[in-house]
N, C-alpha and C positions, 0 to 999 in steps of 0.2 A: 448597531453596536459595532463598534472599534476595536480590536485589541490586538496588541503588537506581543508577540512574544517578546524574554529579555532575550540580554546575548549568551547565557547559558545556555538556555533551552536552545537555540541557533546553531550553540558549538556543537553540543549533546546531538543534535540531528547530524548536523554535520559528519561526527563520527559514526552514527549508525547508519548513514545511507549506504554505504557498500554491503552491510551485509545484509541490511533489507532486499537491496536489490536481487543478491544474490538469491535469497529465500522467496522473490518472487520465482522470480525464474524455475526454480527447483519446482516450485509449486504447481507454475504453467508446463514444463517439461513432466512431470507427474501425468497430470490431466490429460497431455498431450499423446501420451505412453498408454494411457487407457483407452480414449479413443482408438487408436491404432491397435490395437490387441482386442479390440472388440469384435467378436469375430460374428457377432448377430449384423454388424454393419458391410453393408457394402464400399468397394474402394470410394467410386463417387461419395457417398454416406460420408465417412470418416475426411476424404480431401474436402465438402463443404462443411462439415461441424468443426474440422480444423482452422479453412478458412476466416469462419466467423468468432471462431477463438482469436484468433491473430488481431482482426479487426477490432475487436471489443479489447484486447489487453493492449495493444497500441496506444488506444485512448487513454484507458488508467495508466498506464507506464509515463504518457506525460504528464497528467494530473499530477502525479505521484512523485516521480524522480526528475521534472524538470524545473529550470527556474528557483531552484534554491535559495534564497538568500533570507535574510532577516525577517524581511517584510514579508512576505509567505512561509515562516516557520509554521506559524500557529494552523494555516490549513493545511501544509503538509503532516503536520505532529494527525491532526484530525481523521485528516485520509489514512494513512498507516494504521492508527488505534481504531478504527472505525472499518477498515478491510481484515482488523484481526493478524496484520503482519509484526506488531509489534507485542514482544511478550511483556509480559507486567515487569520485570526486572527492569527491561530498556523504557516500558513507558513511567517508570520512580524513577529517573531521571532527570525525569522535566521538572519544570517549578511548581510549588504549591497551586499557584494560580493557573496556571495553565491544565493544570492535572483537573482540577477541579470543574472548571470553564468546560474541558473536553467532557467530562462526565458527564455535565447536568447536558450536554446538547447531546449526545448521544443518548442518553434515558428520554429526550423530547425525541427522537426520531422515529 
């Protein structure tokens, strides 16, 4: 199965990507912030759980925020709604069919 987003839903990403970004970040600085304050961990402890923090959001941060354009709207729109970075407000945004598409694949997951 094929499906290209339109060029709304494109634009619409387009505008929300700064502040997705941002919200990851906050997210991974969070997490980051508890590790470190965890004081059941030792420093080795916390410098390898951090490490493999780094490691693992490296990967999704390109999934996610790289490669942008038209033709990978629709699995960026999915990625987003499907890590829970986008709120329902930003994910009414998108088109009817898109909104829809993303749903039933997400309830198949």
């Amino acid at each position: 199965m094929s499906y290209q987003a339109s060029e709304h839903d494109y634009k619409h990403l387009k505008k929300l990507v700064p502040m997705l970004h941002e919200r990851f970040c906050k997210k991974f600085n969070v997490e980051t912030l508890g590790i470190l304050t965890n004081e059941k961990l030792t420093n080795l402890d916390k410098y390898n759980t951090i490490y493999a923090q780094v490691k693992n959001t490296d990967k999704t941060i390109q999934e996610l925020f790289d490669d942008i354009k038209r033709s990978t709207t629709f699995g960026k729109v999915y990625g987003f709604y499907k890590s829970t970075l986008l709120s329902e407000e930003e994910f009414s945004g998108f088109s009817e069919d898109t909104k829809e598409l993303i749903k039933k694949m997400t309830k198949n997951v």
